[in-house]
C-alpha positions in Angstrom: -37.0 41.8 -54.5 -35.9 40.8 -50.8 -32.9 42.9 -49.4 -30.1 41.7 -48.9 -28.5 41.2 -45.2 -25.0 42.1 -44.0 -23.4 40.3 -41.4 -23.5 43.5 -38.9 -26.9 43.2 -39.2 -27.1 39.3 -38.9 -24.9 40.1 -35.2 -28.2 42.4 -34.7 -30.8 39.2 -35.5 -28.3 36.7 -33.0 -28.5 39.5 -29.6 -25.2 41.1 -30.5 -23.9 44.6 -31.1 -23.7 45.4 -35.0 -19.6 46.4 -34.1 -19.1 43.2 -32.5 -15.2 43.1 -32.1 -15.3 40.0 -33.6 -17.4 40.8 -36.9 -14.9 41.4 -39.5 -13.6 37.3 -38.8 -17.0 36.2 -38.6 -17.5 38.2 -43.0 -14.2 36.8 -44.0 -15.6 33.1 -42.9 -18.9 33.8 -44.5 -17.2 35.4 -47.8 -14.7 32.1 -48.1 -17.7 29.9 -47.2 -19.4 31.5 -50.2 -16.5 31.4 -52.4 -16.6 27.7 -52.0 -20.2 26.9 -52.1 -20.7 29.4 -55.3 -17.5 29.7 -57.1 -17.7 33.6 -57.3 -17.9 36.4 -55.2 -20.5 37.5 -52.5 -22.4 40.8 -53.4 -21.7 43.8 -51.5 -23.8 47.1 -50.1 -22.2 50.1 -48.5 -22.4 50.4 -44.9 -21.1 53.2 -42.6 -18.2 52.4 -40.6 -15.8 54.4 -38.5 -17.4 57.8 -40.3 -16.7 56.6 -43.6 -19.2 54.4 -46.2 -17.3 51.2 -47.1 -18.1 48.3 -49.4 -19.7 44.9 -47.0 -20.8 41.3 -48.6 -24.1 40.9 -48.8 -26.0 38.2 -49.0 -29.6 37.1 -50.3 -32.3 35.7 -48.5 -31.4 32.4 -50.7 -27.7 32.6 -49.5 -28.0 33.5 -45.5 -27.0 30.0 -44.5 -23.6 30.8 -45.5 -23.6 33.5 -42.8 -25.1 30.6 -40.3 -22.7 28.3 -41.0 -20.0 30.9 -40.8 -21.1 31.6 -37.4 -20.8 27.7 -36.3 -17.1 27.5 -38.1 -16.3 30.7 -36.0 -18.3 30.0 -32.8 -15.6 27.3 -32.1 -12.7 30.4 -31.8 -15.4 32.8 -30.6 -15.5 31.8 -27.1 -11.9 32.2 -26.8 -11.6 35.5 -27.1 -14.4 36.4 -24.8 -14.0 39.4 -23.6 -11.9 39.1 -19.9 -14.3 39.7 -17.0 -13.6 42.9 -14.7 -10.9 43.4 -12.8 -11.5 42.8 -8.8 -12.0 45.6 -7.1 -8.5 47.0 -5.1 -8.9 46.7 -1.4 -8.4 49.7 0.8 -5.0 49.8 1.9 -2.2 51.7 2.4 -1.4 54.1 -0.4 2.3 54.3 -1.0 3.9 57.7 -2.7 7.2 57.1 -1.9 10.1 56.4 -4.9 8.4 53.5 -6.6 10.5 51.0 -5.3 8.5 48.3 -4.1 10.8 45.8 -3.3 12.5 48.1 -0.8 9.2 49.6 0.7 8.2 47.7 3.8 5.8 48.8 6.2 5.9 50.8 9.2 6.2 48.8 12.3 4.7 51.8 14.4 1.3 53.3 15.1 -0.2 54.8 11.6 -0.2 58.8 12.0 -1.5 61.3 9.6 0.2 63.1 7.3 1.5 66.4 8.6 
């Protein structure tokens, strides 16, 4: 008997981490895609998550193109929740420590001198 694949580890077969932030959308797609196709409900297999065994679908060999199409329903919302790039890097500048009022802060207009 073949074994049966979650979709953490169908992340794992497409390049992505198994605790994509995205995965739990991505098995409620596949489960409602299977729902539909089948008329009944997905199996399921335990799997480790946050420290604690939880019940997962799980699909057969025979059934994995539910989680393919899953992915191409999702992949249209996927790429808009990309992760944001990094933050640019803060220029140098002067560090201010004074009350936290920035609107009345204003620069000196004399020579910089250091701290006492």
């Amino acid at each position: 008997m073949s074994r049966r694949i979650t979709v953490a580890e169908y992340l794992v077969r497409r390049g992505l981490p198994a605790d994509w932030a995205y995965r739990s959308p991505l098995g409620r797609a596949a489960a409602r895609i299977y729902r539909a196709t089948y008329g009944r409900e997905p199996g399921h297999a335990l799997q480790l998550i946050h420290g604690r065994f939880r019940p997962v679908m799980a699909y057969a060999p025979g059934e994995q193109h539910v989680l393919a199409e899953a992915w191409e329903a999702y992949g249209c919302t996927a790429g808009r929740y990309a992760p944001r790039p990094p933050a640019p890097a803060r220029s140098s500048g002067p560090v201010w420590h004074g009350s936290g009022d920035a609107m009345r802060w204003t620069p000196p207009t004399g020579p910089l001198r250091s701290h006492p």
